[in-house]
SEFIDO-400193 format. One line per 4 residues: number of its first residue (from 1); their letters; for each residue x, y, z of N, C-alpha, C, O. Coordinates in steps of 0.001 Angstrom, whole numbers, plus 500000, padded with zeros to 6 digits. Example, Ala and Ser with C-alpha at 12.3 -4.5 7.8 and 13.67 -1.06 7.14 Angstrom:
BEGIN
1) AS) 513190,494310,507800,512300,495500,507800,513200,496700,507800,514236,496681,508465  512850,497750,507080,513670,498940,507140,512900,500030,507870,513409,501138,508039
This chain:
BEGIN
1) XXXX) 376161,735873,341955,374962,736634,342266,374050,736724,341041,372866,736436,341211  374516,737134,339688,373781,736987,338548,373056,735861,338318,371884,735995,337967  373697,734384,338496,373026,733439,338171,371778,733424,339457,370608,733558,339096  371999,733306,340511,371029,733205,341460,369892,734289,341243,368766,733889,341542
5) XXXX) 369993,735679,340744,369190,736377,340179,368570,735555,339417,367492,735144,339847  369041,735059,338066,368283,734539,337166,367445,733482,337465,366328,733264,336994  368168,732733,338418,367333,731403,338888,365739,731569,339253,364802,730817,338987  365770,733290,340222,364984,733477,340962,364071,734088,340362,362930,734272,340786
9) XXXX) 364559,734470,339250,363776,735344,337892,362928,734297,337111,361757,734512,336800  363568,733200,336828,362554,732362,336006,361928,731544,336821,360969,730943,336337  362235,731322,338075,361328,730520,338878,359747,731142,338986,358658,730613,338763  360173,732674,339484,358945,733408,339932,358099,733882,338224,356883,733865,338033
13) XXXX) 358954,734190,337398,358028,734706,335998,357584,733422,335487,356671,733468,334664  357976,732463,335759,357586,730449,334803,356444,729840,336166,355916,728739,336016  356287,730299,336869,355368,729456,338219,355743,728026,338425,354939,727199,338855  357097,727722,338078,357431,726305,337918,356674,725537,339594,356257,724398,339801
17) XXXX) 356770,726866,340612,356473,726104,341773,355130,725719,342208,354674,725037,343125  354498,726617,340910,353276,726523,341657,352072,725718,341652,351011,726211,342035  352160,724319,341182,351483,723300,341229,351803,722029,342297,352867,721451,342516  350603,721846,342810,351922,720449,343932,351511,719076,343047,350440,719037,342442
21) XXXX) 352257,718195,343033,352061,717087,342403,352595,715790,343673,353011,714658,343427  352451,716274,344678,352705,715097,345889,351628,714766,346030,350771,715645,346115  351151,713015,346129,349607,712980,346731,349262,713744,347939,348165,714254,348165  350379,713776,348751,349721,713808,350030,349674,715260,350616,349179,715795,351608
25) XXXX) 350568,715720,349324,349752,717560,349498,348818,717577,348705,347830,717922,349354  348505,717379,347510,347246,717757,346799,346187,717195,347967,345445,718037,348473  346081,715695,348452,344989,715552,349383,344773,716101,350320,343597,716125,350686  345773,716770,351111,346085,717866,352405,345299,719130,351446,344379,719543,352152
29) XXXX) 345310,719728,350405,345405,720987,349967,343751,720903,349632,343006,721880,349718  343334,719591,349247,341679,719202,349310,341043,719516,350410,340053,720226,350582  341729,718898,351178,340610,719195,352621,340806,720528,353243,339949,721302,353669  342176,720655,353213,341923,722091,353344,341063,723901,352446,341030,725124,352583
33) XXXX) 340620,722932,351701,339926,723907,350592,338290,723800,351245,337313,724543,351149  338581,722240,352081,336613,722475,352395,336709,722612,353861,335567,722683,354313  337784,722692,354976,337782,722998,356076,338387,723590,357102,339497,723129,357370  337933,724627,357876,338875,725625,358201,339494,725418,358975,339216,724580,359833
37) XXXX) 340670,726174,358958,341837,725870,360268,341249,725981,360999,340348,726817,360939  341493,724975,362398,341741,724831,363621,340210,723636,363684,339810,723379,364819  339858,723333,363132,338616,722194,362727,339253,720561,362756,339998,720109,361886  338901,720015,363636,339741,718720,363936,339598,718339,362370,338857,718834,361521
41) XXXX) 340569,717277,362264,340434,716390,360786,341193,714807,361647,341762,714674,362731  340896,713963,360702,341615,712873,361171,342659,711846,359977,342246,712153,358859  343623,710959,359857,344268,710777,359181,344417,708902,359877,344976,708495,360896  343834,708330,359055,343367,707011,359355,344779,706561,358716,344948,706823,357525
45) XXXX) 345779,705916,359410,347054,705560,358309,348443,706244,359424,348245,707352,359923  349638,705581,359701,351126,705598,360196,351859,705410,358901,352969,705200,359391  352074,705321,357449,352766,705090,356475,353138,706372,356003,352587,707434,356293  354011,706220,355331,355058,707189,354187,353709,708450,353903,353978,709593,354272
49) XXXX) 352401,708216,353301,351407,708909,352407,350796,709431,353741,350404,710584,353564  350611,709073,354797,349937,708868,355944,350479,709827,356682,349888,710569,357467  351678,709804,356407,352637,710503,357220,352585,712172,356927,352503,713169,357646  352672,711937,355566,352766,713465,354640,351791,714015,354965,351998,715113,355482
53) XXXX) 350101,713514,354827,349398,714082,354613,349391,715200,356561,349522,716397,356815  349163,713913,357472,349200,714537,358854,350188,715707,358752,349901,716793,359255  351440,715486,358057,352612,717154,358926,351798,718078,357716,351559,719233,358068  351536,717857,356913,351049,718898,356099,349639,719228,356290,349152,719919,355395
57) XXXX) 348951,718924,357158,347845,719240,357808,347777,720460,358914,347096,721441,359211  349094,719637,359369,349717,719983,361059,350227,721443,360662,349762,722461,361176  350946,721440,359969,351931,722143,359527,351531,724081,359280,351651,725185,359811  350932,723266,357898,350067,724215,356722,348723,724828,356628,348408,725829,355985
61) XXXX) 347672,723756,357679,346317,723906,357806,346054,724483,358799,345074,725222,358894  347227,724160,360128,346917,724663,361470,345802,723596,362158,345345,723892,363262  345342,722272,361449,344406,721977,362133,344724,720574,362994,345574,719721,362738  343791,720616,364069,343997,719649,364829,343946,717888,364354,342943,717469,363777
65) XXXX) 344919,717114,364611,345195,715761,364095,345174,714542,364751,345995,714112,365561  343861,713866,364205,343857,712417,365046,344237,711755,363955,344030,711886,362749  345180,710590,365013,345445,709626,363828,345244,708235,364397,345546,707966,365560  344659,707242,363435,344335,706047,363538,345279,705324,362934,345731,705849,361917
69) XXXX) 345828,704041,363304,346444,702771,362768,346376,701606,363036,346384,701437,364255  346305,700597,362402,346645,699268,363140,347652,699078,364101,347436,698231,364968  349083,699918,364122,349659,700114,364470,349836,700885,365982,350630,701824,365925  349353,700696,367056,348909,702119,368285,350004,702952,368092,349922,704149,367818
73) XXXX) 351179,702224,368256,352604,703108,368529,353039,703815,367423,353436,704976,367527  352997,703148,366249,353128,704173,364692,352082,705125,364624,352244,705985,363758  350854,705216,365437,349675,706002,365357,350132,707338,366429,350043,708548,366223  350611,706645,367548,351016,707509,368788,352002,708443,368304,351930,709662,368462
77) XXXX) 353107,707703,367591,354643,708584,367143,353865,709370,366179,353878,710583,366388  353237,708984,365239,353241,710440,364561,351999,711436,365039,351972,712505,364430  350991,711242,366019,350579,711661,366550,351525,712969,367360,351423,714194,367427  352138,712294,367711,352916,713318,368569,354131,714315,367999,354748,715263,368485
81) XXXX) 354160,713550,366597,354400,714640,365512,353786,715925,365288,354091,717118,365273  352614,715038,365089,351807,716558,364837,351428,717360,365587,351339,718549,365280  351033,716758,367059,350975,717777,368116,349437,716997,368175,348728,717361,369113  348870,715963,367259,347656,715452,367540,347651,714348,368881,348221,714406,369970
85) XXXX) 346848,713450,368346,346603,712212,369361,345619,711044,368879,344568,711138,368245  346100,710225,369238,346527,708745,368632,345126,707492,369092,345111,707111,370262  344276,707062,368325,343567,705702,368371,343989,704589,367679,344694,704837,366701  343723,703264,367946,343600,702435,367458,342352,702023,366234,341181,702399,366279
89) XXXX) 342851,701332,365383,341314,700998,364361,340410,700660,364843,339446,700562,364084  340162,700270,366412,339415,699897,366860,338400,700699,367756,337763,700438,368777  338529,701818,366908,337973,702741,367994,337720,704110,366620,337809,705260,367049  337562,704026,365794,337786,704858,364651,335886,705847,365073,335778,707028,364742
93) XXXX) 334885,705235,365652,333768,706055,365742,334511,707365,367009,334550,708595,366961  334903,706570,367827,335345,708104,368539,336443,709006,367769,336384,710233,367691  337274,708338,367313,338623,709157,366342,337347,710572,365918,337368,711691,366431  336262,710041,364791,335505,710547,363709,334672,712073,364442,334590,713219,364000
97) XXXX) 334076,711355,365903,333393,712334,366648,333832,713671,366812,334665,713911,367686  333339,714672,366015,333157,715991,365370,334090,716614,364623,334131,717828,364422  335193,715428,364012,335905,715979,362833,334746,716400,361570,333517,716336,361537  335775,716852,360576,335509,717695,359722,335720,717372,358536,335068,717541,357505
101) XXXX) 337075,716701,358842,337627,715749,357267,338320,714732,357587,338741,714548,358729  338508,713993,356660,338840,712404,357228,340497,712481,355803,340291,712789,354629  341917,712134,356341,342038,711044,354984,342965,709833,355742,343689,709810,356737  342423,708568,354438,342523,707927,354809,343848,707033,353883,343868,707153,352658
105) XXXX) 344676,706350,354440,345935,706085,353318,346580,705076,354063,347596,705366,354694  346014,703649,354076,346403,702445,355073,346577,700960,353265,346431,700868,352046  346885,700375,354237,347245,699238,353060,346453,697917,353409,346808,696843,352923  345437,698012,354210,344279,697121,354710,343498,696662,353170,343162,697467,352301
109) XXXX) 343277,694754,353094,342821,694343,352371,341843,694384,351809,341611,694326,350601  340957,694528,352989,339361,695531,352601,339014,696585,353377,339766,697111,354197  337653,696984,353094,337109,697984,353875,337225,698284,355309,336686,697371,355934  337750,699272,356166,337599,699325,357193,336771,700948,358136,336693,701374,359289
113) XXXX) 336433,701247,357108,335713,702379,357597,333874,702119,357268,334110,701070,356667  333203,702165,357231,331385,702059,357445,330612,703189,357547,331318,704171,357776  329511,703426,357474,328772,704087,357635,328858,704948,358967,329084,706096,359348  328439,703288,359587,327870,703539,361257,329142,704457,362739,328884,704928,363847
117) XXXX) 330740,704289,361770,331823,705144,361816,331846,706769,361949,332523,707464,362707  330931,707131,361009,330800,708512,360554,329620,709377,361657,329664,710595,361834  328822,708649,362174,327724,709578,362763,327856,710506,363459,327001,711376,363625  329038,710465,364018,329138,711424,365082,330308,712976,364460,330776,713958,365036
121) XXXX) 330369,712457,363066,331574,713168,362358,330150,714520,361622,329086,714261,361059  330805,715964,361983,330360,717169,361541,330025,716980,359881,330553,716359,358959  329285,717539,359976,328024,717303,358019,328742,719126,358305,328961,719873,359259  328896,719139,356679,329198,718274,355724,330579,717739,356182,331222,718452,356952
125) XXXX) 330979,716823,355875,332279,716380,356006,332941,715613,354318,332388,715169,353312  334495,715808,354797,335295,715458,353097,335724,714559,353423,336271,714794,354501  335885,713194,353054,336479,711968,353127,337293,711752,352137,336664,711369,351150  338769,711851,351905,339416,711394,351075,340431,710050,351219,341421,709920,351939
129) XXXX) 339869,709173,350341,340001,707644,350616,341441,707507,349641,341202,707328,348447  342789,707570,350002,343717,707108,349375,344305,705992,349673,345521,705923,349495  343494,704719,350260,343498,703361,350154,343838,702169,348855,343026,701982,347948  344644,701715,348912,344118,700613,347725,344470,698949,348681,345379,698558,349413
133) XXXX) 343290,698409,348196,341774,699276,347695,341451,700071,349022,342099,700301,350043  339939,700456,348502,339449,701632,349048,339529,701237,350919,339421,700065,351281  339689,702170,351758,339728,702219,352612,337944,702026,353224,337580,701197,354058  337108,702997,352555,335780,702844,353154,335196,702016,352255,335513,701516,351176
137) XXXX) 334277,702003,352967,333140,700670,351896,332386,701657,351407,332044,702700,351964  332045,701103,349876,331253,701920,348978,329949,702682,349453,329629,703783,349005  329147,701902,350516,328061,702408,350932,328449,704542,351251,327734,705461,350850  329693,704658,352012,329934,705904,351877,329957,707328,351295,329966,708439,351825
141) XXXX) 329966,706751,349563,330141,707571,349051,328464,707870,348747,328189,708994,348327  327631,707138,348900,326100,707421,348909,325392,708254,349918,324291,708768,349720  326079,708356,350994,326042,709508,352222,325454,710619,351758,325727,711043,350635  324361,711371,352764,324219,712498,352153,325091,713519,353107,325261,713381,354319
145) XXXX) 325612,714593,352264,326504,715718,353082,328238,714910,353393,329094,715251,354209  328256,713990,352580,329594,713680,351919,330469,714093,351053,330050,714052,349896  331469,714454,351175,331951,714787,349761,333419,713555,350094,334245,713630,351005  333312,712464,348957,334244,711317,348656,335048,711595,347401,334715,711773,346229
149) XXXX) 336843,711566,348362,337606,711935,347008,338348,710420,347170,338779,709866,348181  338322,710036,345936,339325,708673,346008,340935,708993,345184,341403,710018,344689  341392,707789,345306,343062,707813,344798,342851,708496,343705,343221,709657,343530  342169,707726,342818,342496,707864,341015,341890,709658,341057,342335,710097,339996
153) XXXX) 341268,710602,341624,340961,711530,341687,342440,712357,341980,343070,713028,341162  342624,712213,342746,343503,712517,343489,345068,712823,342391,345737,713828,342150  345155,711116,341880,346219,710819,341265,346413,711615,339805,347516,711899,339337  344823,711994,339029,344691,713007,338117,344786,714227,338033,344862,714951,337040
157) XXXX) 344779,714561,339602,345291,716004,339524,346525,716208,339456,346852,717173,338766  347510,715493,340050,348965,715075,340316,349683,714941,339135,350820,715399,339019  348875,714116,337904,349529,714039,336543,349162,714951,335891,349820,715107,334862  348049,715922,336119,347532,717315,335211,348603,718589,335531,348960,719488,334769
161) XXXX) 349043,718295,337170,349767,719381,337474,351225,718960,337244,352004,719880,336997  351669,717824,337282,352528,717489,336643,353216,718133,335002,354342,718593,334814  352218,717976,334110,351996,718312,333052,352443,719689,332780,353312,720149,332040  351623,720195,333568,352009,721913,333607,353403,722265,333896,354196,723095,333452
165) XXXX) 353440,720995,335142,354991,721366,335740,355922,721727,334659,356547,722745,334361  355803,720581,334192,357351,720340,333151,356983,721782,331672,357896,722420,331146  356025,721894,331445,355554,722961,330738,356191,724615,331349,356670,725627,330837  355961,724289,332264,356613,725467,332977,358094,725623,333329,358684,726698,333440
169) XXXX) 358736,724114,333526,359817,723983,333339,360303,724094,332177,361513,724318,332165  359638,723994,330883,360620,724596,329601,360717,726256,329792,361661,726997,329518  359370,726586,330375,359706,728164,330167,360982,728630,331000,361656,729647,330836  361149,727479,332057,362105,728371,333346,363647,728597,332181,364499,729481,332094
173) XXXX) 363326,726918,331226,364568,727105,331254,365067,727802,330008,366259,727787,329701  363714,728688,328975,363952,729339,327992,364712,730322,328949,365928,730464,328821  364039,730971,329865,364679,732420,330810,365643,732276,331059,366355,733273,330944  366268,731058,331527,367811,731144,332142,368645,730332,330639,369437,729397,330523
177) XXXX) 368244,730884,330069,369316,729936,328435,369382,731678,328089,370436,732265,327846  368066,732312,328128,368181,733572,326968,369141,734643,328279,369903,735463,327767  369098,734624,329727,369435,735095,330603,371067,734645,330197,371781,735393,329529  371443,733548,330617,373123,733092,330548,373411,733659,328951,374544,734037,328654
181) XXXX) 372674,733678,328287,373684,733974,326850,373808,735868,326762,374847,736464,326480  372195,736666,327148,372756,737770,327412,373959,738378,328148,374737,739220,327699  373977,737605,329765,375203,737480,330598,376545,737563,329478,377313,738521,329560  376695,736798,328735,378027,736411,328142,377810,737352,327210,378854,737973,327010
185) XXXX) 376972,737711,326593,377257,738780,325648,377762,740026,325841,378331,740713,324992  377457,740410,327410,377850,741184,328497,379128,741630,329101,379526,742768,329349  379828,740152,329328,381086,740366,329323,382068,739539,328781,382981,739048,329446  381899,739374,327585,382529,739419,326553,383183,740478,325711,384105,740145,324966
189) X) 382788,741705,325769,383187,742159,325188,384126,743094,326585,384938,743975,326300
């Protein structure tokens, strides 16, 4: 019981937890900073990053989830993960029609998102492109009432909070070194 005290003591006094360094929560934790629950969003991508970002949308944001893939059936299954519903790339202007935030995290050689994609998508809207390369074509980020977050954005917050992490992890583990040696001084005698 003492040690689990202590654990719980330097976790909560060190904030070791309190940075996320997953892409696909920091990009989930983006859009959710510019759009409110229950505000469709969409998640262009069936992969590992693709995956994260949708349940942690689903999950955490409360908000409604379309998802696009090359894939229909990898689009459908995790669609039905989330409780969203499922297009093909071939159809990405209706996916867009009156979402709120877009991310996008596919392994397509070039561009597959456009301008002419977006029109029907709610201003302002957040597009976060975690493509490589980029998922949208550059013309996008010139949009007015855009806000474009790409990987390497993304990926700098991840190594900043990282940073902290382990910073915070020395403190956890000054607390539970100076904690276990008081313990023993305790009953030792």
């Amino acid at each position: 019981q003492d040690a689990l005290s202590l654990a719980r003591e330097a976790r909560r006094e060190s904030g070791i937890d309190k940075n996320l360094i997953s892409l696909g929560a920091l990009a989930s934790r983006a859009l959710m900073e510019q759009v409110a629950p229950s505000e469709p969003v969409a998640v262009v991508g069936a992969g590992s990053l693709a995956t994260s970002v949708a349940r942690y949308l689903a999950k955490r944001g409360n908000h409604p989830v379309r998802v696009a893939s090359r894939c229909p059936e990898n689009a459908m299954q995790l669609a039905q993960q989330v409780g969203g519903f499922a297009h093909g790339l071939d159809d990405l202007a209706h996916l867009f029609d009156g979402v709120k935030g877009i991310v996008t995290a596919t392994a397509a050689p070039h561009a597959i998102i456009y301008p002419p994609h977006l029109e029907k998508a709610q201003q302002p809207l957040i597009v976060i492109d975690l493509g490589v390369p980029a998922d949208c074509h550059a013309s996008i980020q010139a949009l007015p009432a855009i806000t474009y977050v790409t990987l390497e954005q993304v990926e700098e917050r991840a190594q900043l909070n990282s940073e902290e992490r382990r910073e915070r992890g020395r403190q956890a583990s000054e607390i539970i070194r100076d904690g276990a040696q008081a313990w023993a001084r305790k009953h030792a005698a």
